[in-house]
C-alpha positions in Angstrom: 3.5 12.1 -14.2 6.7 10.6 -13.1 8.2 6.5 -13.2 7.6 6.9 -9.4 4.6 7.5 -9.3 3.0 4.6 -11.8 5.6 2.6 -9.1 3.8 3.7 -6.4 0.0 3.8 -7.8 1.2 0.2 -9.1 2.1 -1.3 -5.7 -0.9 0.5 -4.0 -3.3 -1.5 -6.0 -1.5 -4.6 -6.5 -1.4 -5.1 -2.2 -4.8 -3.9 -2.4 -6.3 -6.3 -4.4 -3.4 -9.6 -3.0 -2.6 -8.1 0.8 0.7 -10.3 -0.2 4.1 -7.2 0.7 6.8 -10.5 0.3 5.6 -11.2 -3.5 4.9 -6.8 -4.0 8.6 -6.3 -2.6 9.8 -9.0 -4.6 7.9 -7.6 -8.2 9.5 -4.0 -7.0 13.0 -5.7 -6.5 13.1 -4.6 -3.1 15.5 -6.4 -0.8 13.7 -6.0 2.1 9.8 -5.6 3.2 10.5 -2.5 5.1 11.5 -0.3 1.6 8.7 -1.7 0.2 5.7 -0.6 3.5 7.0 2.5 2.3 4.5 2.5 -0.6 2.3 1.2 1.7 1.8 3.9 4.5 -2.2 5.7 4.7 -2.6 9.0 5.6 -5.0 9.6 8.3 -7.8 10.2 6.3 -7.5 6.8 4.7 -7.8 5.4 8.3 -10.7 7.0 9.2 -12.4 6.2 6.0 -11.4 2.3 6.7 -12.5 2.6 10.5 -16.0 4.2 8.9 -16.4 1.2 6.4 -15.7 -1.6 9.3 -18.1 0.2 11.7 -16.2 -0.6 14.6 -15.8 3.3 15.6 -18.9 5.7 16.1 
């Protein structure tokens, strides 16, 4: 286990549970939003699982 990742399980689950990236970027010390949608990105499996949960895709 490295820093980084606590860092990155950290953000995942904080914008999970407030869906606020200005306040996550600015607990990270991130200047700007884009460094911090970094931690942010899915993979594509993650997408599908979201699109299953929704039901909006058959």
């Amino acid at each position: 286990m490295f820093p980084h990742n606590l860092q990155h399980l950290f953000a995942t689950v904080f914008y999970r549970a407030n869906r606020d990236i200005a306040k996550l970027a600015d607990l990270l010390g991130h200047s700007s939003i884009e460094t911090t949608r970094i931690y942010l990105i899915t993979s594509g499996m993650e997408h599908r699982q979201e699109l299953d949960r929704l039901g909006l895709v058959s």
